[in-house]
N, C-alpha and C positions, 0 to 999 in steps of 0.2 A: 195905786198900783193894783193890778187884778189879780184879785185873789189867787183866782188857779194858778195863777204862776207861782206864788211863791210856795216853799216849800218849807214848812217849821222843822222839819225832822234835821233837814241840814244845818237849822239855824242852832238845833239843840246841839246837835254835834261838833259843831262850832267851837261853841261854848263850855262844850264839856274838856274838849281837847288844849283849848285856853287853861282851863283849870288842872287839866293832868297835867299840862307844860309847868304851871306854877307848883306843882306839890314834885312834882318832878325832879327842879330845879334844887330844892329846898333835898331831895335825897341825892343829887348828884352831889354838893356840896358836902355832905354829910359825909360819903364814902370818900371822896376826894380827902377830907380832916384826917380820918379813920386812918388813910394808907399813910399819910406823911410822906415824905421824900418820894416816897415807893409807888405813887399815885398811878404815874404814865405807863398806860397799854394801850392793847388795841380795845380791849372790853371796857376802858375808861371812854375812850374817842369817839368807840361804837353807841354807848349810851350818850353820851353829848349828843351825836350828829341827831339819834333816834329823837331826842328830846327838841332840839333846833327844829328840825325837818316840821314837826307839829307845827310850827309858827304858821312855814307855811301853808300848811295844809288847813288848818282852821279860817285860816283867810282866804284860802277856796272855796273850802266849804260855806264860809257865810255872803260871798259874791254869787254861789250860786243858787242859797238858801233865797234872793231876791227880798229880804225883808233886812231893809237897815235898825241898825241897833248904835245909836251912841254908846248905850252900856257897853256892851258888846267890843265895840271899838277899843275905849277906853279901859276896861279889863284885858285888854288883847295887848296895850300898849303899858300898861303896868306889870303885867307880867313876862313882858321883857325886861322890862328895869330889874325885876326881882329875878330876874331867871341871873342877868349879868350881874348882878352886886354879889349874889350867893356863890358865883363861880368865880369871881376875883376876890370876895372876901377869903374863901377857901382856897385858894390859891395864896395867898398871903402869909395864910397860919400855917399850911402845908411846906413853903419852900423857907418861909421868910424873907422872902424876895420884897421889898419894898416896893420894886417897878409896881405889883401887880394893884399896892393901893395908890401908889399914881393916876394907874389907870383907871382905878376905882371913881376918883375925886373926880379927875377931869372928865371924865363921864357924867358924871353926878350933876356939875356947874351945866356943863351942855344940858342934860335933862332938864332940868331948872328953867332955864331961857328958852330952852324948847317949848316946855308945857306952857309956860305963863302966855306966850304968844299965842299957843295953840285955845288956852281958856279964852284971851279976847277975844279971839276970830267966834268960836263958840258962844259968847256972851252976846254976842251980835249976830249971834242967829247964821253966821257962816260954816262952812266945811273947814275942817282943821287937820283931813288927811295925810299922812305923811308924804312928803315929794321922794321921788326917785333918787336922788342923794343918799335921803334916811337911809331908805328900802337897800340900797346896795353896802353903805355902813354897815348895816345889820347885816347881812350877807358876809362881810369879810370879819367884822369880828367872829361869827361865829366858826366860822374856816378858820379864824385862828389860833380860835379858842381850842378846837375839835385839834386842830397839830398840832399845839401843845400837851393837852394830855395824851395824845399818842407818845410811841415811843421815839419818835422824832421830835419832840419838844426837848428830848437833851441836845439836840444841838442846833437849837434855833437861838438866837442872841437873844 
């Protein structure tokens, strides 16, 4: 790839917003425990979407940083797992809603059979990017995530 094109400063940005998403997550959670019952607002919802919105935005930025990074990838796609465990784990101890570690688990198995597929493709020297399925998955958890802690999560089933 020639050089002039790529751009490090986007790839750092990247990367760094990967990593704010993941310390992020770990305080949305936190505040989430903190409130109990009382969690759902707008300034719950608004920091969720704030904190999602980065996903996509770091995957912009490192498409247009033009310099691939497996690392990169791969931190980008762990700290979704960590971003969603932290916000159903918290969800959990906050309602005591059992659904929400349902939703936990069955994510979790998914995750599982995902990655291990994703390592072959990669051990073989393939691309293991997520397909358009993932990509919109993620998309609605997050939108659900985000109505939930609004004050419209009291009357979603």
């Amino acid at each position: 790839m020639d050089e002039e094109c790529q751009r490090p400063a986007y790839r750092n940005l990247a990367d760094a917003l990967t990593t704010t998403r993941r310390y992020g997550s770990y305080a949305l959670a936190g505040y989430i425990v903190k409130k109990g019952p009382e969690f759902r607002s707008w300034k719950t919802a608004s920091i969720a979407a704030g904190i999602f919105i980065t996903d996509a935005l770091d995957g912009w930025l490192a498409r247009k940083s033009k310099i691939p990074s497996a690392q990169g990838a791969r931190n980008d796609e762990e700290t979704d797992k960590v971003l969603y465990n932290n916000v159903m784990s918290a969800l959990t101890i906050a309602t005591g809603d059992q659904r929400y570690l349902g939703y936990l688990v069955t994510n979790q198995v998914r995750d599982q059979v995902v990655g291990a597929k994703r390592g072959e493709l990669r051990e073989r020297g393939l691309k293991a990017n997520s397909r358009r399925l993932g990509q919109y998955k993620t998309r609605v958890q997050a939108a659900a995530i985000v109505a939930d802690l609004s004050p419209l999560g009291e009357t979603l089933p």
